[in-house]
ZALO-615247 format. One record per residue: y, x, z of N, C-alpha, C, O in turn. Coordinates in steps of 0.2 Angstrom, whole numbers, padded with zeros to 4 digits, always signed. Atoms other than C-alpha are relative to their C-alpha. Example, Ala and Ser with C-alpha at 12.3 -4.5 7.8 and 13.67 -1.06 7.14 Angstrom:
REM ZALO-615247
-0006+0004+0000-0022+0062+0039+0006+0004+0000+0005+0009+0003;-0006-0004-0001-0005+0068+0036+0005-0004+0003+0011-0001+0004;
//
This chain:
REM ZALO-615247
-0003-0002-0006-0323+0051-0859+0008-0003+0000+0012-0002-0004;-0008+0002-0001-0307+0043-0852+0005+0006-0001+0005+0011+0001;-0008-0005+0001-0287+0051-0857-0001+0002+0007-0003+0007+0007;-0001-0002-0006-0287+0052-0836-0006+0004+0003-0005+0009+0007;+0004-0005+0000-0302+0060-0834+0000+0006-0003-0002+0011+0001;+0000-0006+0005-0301+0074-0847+0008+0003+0002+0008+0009+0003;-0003-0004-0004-0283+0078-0840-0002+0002+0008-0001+0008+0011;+0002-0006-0007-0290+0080-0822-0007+0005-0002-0009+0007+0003;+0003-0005+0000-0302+0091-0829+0004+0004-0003+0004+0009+0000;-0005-0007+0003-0291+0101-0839+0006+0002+0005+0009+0008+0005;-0005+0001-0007-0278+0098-0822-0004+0009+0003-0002+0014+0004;+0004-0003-0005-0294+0107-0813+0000+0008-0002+0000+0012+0002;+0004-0004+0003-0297+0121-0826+0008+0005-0001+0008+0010-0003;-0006-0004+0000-0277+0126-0825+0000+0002+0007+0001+0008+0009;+0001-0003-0008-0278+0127-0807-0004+0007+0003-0002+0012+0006;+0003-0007+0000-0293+0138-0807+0003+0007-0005-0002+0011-0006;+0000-0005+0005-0285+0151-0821+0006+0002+0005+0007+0008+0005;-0008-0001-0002-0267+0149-0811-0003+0005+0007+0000+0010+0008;+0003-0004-0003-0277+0156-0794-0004+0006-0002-0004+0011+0001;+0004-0008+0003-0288+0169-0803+0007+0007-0002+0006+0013-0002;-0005-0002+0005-0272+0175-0811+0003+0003+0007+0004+0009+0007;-0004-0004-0005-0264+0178-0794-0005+0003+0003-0003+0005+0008;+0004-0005-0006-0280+0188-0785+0000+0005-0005-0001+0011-0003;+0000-0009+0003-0279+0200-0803+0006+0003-0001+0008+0008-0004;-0006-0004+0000-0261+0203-0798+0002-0002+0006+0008-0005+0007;-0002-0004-0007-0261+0206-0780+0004+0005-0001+0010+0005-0001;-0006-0008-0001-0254+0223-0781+0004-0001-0001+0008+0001+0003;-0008+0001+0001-0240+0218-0791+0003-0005+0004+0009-0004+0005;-0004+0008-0004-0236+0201-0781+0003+0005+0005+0010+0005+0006;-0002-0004-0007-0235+0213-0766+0006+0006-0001+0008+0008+0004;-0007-0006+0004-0219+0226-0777+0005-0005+0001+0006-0008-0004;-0008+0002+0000-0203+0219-0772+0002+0002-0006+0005-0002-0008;-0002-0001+0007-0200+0228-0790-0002-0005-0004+0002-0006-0009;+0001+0002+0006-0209+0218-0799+0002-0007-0002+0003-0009-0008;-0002+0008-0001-0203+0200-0795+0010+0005-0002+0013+0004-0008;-0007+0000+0005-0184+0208-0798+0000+0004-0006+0006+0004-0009;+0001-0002+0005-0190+0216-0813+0000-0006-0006+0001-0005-0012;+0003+0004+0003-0195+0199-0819+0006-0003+0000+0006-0006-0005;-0005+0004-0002-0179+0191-0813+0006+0006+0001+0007+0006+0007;-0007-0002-0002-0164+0204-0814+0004+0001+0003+0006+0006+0007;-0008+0004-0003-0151+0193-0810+0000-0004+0006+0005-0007+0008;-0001+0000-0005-0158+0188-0795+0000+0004+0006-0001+0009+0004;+0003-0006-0005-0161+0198-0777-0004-0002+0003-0005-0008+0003;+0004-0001-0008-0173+0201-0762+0002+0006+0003+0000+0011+0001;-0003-0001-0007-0164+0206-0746-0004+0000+0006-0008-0004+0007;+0003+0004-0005-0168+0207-0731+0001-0006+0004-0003-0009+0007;-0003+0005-0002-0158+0194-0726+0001-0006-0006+0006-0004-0008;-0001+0006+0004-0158+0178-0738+0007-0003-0001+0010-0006-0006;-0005+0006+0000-0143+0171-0734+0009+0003-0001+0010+0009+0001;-0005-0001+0001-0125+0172-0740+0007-0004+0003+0006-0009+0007;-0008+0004-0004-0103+0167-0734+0000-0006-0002+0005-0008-0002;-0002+0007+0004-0105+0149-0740+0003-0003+0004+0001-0002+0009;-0002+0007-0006-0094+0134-0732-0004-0004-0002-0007-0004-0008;+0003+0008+0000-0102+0119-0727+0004-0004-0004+0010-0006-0004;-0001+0007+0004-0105+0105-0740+0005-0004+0003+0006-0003+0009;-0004+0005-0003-0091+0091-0739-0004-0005+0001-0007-0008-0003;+0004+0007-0001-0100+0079-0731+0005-0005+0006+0006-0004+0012;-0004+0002-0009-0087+0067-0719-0007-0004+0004-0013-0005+0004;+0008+0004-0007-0095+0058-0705+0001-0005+0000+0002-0008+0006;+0002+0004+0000-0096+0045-0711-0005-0001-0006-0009-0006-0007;+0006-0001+0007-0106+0049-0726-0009+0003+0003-0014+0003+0001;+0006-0004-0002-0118+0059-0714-0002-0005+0005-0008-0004+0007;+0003+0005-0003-0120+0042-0702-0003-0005-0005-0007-0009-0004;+0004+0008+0005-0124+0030-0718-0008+0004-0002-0013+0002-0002;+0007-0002+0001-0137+0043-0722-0005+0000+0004-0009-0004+0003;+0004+0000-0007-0145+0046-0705-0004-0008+0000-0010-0010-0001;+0005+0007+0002-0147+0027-0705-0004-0001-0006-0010-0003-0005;+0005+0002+0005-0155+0027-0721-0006+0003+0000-0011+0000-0001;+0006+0000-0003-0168+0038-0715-0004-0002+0004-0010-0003+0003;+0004+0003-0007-0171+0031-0698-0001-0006-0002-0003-0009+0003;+0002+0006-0001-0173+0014-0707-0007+0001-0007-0012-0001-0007;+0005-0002+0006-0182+0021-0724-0003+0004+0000-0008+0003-0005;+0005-0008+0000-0190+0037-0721+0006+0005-0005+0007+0011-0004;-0002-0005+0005-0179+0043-0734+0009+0001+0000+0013-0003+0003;-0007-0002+0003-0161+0050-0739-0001+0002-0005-0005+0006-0007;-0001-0002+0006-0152+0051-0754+0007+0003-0004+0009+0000-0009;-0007-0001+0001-0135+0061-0757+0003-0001-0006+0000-0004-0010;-0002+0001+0006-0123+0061-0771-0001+0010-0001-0004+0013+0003;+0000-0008+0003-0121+0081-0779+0005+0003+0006+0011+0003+0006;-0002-0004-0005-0118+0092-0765+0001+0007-0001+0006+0011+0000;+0000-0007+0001-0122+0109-0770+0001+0003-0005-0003+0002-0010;-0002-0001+0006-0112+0118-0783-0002+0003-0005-0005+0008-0003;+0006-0003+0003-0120+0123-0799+0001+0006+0001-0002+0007+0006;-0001-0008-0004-0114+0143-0796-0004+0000+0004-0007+0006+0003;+0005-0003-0005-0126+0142-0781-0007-0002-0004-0012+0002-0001;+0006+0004-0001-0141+0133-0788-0003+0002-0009-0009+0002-0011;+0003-0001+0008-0139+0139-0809-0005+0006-0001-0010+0006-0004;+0006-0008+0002-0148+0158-0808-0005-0004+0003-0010-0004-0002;+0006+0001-0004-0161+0151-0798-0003-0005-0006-0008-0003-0010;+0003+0004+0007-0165+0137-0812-0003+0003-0005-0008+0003-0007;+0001-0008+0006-0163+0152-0825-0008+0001+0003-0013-0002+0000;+0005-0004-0002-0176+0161-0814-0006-0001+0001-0011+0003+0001;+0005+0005-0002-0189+0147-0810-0002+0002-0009-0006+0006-0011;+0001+0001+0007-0188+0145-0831-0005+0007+0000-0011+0007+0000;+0003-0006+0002-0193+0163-0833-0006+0002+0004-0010+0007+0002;+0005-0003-0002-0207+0164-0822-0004-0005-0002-0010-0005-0003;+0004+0006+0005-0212+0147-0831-0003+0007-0006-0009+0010-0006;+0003-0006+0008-0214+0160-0847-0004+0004+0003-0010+0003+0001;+0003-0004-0004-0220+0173-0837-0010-0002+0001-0014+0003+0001;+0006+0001-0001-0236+0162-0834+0000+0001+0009-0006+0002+0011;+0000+0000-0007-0232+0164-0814+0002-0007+0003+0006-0011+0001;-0003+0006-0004-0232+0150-0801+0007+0000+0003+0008+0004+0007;-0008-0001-0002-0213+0146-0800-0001-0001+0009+0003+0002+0013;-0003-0001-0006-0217+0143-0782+0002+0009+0003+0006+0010+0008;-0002-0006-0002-0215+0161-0780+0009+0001-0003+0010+0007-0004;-0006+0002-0001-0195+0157-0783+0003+0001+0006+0008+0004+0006;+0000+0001-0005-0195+0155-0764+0000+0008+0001+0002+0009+0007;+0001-0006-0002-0198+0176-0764+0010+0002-0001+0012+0008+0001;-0007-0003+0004-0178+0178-0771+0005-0003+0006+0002-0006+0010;-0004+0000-0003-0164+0176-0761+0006-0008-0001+0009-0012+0003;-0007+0007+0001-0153+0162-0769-0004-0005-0001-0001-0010-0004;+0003+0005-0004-0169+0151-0765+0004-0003+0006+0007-0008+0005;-0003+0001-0002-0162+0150-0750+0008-0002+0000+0010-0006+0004;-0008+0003+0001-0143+0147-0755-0001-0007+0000+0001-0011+0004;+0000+0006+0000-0147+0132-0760+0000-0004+0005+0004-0009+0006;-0001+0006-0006-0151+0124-0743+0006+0004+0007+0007+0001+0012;-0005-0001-0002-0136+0135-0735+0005-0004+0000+0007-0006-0005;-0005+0004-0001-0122+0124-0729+0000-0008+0001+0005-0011+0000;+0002+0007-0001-0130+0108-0724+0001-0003+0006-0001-0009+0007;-0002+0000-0006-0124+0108-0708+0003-0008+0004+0001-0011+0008;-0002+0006-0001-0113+0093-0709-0005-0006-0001-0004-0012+0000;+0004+0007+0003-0127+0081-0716-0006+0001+0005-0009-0004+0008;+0008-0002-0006-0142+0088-0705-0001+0001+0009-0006+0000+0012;-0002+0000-0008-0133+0090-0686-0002-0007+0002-0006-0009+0006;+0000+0006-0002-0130+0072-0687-0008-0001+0003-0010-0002+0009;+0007+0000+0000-0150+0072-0688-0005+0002+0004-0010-0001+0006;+0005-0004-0001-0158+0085-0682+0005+0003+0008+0002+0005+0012;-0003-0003-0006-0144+0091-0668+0002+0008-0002-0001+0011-0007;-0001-0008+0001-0137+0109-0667-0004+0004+0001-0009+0003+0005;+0002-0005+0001-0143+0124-0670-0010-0001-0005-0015+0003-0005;+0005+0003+0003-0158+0114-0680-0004+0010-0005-0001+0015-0007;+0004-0006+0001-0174+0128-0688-0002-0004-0007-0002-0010-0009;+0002+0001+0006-0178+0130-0705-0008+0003+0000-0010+0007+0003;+0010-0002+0000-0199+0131-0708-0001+0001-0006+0000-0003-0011;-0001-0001+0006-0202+0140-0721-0010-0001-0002-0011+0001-0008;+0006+0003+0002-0221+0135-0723+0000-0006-0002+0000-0010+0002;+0000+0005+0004-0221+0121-0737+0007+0003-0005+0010-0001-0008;-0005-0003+0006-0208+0131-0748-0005-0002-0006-0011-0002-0006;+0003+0000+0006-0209+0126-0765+0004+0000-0005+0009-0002-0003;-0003+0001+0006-0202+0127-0782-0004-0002-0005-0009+0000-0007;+0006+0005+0007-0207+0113-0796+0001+0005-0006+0005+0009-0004;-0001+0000+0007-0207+0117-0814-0003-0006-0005-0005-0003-0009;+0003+0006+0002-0214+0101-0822+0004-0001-0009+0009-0004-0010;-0001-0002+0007-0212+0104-0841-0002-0008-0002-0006-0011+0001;+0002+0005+0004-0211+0087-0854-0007-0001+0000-0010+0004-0001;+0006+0004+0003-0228+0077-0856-0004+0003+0007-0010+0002+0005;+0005-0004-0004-0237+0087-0839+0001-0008+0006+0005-0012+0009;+0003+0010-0003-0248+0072-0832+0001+0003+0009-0001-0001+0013;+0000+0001-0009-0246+0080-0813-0006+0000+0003-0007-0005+0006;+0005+0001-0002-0261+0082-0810-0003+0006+0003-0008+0006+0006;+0003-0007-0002-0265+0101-0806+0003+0000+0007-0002+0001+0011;-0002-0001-0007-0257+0101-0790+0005+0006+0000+0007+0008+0006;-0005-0005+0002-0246+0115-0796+0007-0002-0003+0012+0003-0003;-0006+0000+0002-0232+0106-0803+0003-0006+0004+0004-0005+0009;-0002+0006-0004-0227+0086-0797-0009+0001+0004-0014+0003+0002;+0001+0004-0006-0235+0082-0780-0004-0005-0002-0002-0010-0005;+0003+0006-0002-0249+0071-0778+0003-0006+0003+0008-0005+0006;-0002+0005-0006-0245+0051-0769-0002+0007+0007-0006+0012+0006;+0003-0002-0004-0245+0059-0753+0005-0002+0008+0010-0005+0008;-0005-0001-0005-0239+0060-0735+0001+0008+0005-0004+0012+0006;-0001-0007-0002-0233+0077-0727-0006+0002+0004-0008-0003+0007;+0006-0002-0004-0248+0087-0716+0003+0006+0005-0001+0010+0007;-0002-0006-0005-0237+0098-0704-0002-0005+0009+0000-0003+0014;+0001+0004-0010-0242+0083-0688+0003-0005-0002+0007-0006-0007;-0001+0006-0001-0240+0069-0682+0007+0001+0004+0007+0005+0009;-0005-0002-0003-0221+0068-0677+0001-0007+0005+0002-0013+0004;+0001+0005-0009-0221+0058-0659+0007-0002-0002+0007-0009-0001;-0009+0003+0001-0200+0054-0663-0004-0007-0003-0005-0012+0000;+0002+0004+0007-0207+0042-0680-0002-0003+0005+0003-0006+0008;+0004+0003-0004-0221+0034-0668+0006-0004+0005+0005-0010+0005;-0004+0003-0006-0208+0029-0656+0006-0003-0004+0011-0004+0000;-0007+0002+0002-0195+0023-0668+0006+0004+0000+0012+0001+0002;-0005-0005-0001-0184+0038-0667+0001+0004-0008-0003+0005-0013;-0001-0008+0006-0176+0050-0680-0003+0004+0001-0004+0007+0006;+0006-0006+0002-0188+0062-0688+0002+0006+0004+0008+0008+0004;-0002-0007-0003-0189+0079-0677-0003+0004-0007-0004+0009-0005;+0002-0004+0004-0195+0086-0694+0002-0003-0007-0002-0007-0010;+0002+0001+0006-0189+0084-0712+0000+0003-0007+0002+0009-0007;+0002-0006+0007-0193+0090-0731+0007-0003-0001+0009-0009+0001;-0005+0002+0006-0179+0091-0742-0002+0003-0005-0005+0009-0006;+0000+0000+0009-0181+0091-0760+0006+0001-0003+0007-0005-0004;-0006-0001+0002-0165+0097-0769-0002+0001-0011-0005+0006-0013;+0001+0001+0008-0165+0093-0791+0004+0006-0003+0010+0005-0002;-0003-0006+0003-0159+0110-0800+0005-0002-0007+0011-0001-0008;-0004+0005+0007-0155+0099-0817-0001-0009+0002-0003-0012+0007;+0001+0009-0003-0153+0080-0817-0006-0001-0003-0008+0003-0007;+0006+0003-0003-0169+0071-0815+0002-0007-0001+0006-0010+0003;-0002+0004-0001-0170+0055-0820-0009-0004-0001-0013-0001+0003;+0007+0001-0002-0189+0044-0821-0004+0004-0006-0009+0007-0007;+0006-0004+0009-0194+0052-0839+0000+0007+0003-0005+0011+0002;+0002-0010-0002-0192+0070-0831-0005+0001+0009-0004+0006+0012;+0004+0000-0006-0205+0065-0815+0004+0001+0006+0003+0006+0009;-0006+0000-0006-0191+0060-0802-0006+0001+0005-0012+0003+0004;+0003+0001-0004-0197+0057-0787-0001-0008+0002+0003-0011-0001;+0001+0005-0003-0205+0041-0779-0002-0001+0008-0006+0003+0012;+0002-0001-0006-0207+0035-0763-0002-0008+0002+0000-0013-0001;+0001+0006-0004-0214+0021-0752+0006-0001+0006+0005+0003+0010;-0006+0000-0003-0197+0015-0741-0005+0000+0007-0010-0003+0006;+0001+0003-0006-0202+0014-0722-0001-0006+0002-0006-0007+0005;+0001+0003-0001-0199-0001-0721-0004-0006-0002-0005-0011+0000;+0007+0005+0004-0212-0008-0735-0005+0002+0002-0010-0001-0001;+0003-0005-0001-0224+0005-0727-0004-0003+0006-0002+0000+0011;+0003+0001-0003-0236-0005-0716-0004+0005+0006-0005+0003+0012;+0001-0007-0004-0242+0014-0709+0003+0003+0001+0002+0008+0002;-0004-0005-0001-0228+0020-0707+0001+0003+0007+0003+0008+0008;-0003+0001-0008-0224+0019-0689-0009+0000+0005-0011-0002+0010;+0009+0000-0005-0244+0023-0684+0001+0011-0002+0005+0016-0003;+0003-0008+0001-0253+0040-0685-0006-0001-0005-0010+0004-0006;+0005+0001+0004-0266+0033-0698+0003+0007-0007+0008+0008-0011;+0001-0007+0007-0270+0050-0711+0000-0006-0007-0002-0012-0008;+0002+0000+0007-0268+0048-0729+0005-0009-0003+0010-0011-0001;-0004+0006+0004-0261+0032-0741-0006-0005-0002-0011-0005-0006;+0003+0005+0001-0270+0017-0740+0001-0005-0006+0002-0011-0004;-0004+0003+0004-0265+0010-0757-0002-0009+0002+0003-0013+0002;+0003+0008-0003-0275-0009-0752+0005-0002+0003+0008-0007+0000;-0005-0002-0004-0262-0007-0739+0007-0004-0001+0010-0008+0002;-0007+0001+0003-0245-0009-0750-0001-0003-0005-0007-0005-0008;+0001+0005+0005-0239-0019-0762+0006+0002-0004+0011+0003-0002;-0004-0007+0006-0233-0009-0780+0007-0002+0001+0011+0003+0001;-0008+0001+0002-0216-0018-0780+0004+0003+0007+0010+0001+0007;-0002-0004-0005-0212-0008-0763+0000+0007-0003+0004+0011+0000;-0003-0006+0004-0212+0008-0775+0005+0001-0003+0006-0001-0009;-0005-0001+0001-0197+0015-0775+0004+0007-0005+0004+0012-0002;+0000-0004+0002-0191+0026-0789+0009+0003+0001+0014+0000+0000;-0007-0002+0000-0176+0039-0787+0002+0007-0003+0003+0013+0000;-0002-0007+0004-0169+0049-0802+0008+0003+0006+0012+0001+0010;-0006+0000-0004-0157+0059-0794+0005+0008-0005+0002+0012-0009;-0005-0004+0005-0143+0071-0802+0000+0010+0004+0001+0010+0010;+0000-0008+0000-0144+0092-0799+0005-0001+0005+0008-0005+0006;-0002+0000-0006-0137+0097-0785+0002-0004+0007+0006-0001+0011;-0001+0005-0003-0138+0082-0775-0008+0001+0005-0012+0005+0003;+0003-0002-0006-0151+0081-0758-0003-0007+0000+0000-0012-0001;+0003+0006-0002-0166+0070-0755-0002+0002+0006+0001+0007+0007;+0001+0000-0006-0173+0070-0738-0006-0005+0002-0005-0011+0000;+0004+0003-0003-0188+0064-0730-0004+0000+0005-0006+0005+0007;+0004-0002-0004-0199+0061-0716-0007+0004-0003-0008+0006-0008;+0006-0003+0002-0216+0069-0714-0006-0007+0000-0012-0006+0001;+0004+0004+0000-0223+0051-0713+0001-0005-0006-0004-0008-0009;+0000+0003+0007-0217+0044-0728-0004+0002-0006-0006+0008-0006;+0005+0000+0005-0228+0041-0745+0003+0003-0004+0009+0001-0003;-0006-0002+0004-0220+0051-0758-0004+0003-0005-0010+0004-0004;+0004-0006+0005-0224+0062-0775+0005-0002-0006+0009-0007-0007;-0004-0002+0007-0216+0068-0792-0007-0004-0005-0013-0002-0003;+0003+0003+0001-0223+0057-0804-0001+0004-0008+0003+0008-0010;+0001-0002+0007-0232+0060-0823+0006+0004-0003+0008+0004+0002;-0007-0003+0005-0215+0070-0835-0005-0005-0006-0011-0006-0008;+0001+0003+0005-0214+0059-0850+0000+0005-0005+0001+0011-0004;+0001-0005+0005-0217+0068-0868+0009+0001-0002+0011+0007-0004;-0004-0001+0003-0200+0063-0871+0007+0001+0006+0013-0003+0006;-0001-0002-0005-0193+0070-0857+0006+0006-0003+0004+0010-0008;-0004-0005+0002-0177+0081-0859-0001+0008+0001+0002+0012-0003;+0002-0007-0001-0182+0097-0853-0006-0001+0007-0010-0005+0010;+0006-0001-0006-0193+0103-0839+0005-0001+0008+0010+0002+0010;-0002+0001-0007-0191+0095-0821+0000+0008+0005-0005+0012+0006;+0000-0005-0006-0184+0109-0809+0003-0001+0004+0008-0004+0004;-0005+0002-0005-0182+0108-0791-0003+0003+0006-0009+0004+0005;+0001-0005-0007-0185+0117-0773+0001-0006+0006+0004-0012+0007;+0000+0004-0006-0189+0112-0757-0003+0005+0006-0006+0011+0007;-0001-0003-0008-0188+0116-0737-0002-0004+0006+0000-0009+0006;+0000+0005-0004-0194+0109-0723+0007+0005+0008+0008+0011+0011;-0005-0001-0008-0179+0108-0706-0004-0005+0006-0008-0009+0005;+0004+0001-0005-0185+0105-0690+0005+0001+0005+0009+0005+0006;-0005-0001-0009-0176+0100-0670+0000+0007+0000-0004+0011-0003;+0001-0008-0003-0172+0116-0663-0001-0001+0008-0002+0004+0011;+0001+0000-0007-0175+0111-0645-0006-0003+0002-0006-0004+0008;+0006+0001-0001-0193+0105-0648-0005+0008-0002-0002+0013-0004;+0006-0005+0003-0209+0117-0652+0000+0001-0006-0001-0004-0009;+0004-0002+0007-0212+0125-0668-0003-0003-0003-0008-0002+0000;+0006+0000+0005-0222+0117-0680-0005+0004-0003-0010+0003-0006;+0004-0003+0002-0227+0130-0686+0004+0009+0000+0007+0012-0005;-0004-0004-0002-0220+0146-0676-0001+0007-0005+0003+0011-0005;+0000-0005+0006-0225+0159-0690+0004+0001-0005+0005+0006-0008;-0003+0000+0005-0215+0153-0701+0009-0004+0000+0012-0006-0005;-0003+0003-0001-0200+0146-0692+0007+0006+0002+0007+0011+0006;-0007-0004-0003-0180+0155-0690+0006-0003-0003+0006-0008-0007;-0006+0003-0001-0163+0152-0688+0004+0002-0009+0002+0006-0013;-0003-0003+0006-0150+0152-0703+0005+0007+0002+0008+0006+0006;-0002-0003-0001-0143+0169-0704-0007+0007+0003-0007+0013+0002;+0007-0004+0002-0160+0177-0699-0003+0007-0004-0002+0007-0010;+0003-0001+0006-0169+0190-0708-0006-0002-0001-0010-0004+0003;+0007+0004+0004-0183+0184-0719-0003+0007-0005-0002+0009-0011;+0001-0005+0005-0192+0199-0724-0005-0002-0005-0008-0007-0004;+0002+0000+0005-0201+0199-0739-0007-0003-0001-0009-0007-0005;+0007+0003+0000-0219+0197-0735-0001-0005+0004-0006-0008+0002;-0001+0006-0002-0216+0184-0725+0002-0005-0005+0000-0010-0002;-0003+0005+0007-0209+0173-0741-0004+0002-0003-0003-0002-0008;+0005+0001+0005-0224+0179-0752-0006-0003+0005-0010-0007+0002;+0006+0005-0002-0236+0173-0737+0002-0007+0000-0003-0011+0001;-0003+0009+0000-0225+0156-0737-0005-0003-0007-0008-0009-0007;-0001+0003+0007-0227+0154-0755-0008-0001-0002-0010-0006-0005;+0008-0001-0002-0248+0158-0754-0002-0005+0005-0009-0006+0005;+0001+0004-0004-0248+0145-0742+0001-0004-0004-0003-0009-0002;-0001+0006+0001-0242+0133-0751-0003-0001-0005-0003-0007-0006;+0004+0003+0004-0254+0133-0766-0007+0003+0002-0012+0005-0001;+0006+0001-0001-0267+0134-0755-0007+0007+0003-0012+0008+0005;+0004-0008-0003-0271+0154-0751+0002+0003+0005+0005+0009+0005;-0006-0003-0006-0265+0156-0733-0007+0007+0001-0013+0007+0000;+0004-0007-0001-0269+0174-0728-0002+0004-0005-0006+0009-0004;+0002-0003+0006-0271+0179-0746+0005+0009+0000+0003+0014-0002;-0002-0005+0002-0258+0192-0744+0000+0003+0008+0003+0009+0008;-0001-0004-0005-0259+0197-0725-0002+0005+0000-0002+0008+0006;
//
């Protein structure tokens, strides 16, 4: 049997243990105690969010970005977010690594959210004022040395996002919806950066055709981009993208979180899961996010 066959079966056979795992500990998922038992040093509040100033971003760093979107699908900051906000959450991801729990449940703790506080100066440009955070596609990586990415549990599939077709893209417009991805540690290609397909190499990009046509594109349009801990990638929902294989020889384990933002002056994408910064974000609400995102929506309703 093929090395890539016997990792996607071994991929398949960690997915179903990592699901079973979470229906023989419902009860406890659902104990606000147990998740800060597990984690300490971090909280869950009613409210998520904390005093931060806005990132320095000037404006002209938040138009070179904006253009890089609207011409690439993607954006790519230098180190924005300071490690004080970004290190317990790494710590805490680590430990539920141990724990044997899916780090996306990281998104249930509070200083999940810090990290994408104070984005204001680089996202307005973009998205306009008073823009919505959508917390359906929360996630938190862990992608440990030598993990071929194939569970669906740690790097991303090639993919393109599934929250719709955004009518802005189609028309040549700045994205009304995009993910960000922010790197906890540096991230370089041996620890399973990120890749992506540019927009502009992207024959589908500017349609509504589902899914990734690899026939379509041509490899040397694959774009790889280590990027350094505390720094902001950004993407449409039409670009191709995915966390690639972790090498053996990989410095530690890829950690890093992600959010999707959304216009405020259009419809919800997805009104269940959508509010303002400064909001309260109660608890089960951020455990049904997190159940949504590996695939068990309504598990916890």
């Amino acid at each position: 049997m093929a090395p890539l066959s016997e990792a996607r079966i071994k991929a398949g056979f960690e997915r179903i243990e990592a699901l079973r795992r979470l229906e023989r500990n419902r009860a406890q998922y659902l104990d606000p105690d147990y998740w800060r038992e597990l984690n300490p040093e971090l909280s869950i509040t009613s409210s998520p969010f904390a005093d931060f100033p806005p990132v320095n971003v000037t404006p002209d760093e938040a138009a070179g970005h904006a253009r890089q979107l609207l011409e690439e699908g993607y954006l790519q900051t230098r180190p924005l977010i300071a490690p004080d906000i970004y290190a317990r959450l790494a710590h805490g991801i680590g430990r539920l690594a141990e724990a044997h729990v899916q780090t996306v449940f990281a998104s249930l703790y509070d200083e999940y959210y810090h990290v994408f506080q104070g984005l204001e100066p680089l996202f307005t440009p973009i998205l306009g004022e008073g823009y919505l955070w959508v917390g359906n596609g929360n996630y938190a990586y862990y992608v440990p040395p030598g993990d071929p990415g194939t569970s669906g549990l740690t790097a991303a599939a090639p993919h393109r996002d599934t929250l719709g077709p955004d009518a802005q893209i189609l028309t040549g417009h700045m994205p009304s919806l995009v993910s960000l991805w922010v790197p906890l540690n540096d991230v370089s290609t041996a620890e399973s950066c990120i890749y992506v397909v540019p927009a502009d190499l992207d024959p589908d990009y500017f349609t509504s055709k589902p899914g990734v046509d690899w026939t379509e594109l041509n490899l040397q349009a694959i774009r790889a981009l280590p990027a350094e801990a505390g720094s902001v990638l950004a993407w449409s929902t039409r670009i191709i993208h995915w966390g690639s294989a972790a090498s053996r020889r990989a410095r530690y384990s890829r950690m890093s979180v992600a959010m999707y933002f959304q216009r405020g002056n259009i419809p919800p994408y997805d009104a269940a899961s959508t509010f303002k910064c400064g909001d309260e974000v109660p608890f089960r609400d951020r455990l049904r996010w997190a159940a949504q995102s590996i695939g068990r929506s309504g598990f916890f309703d």
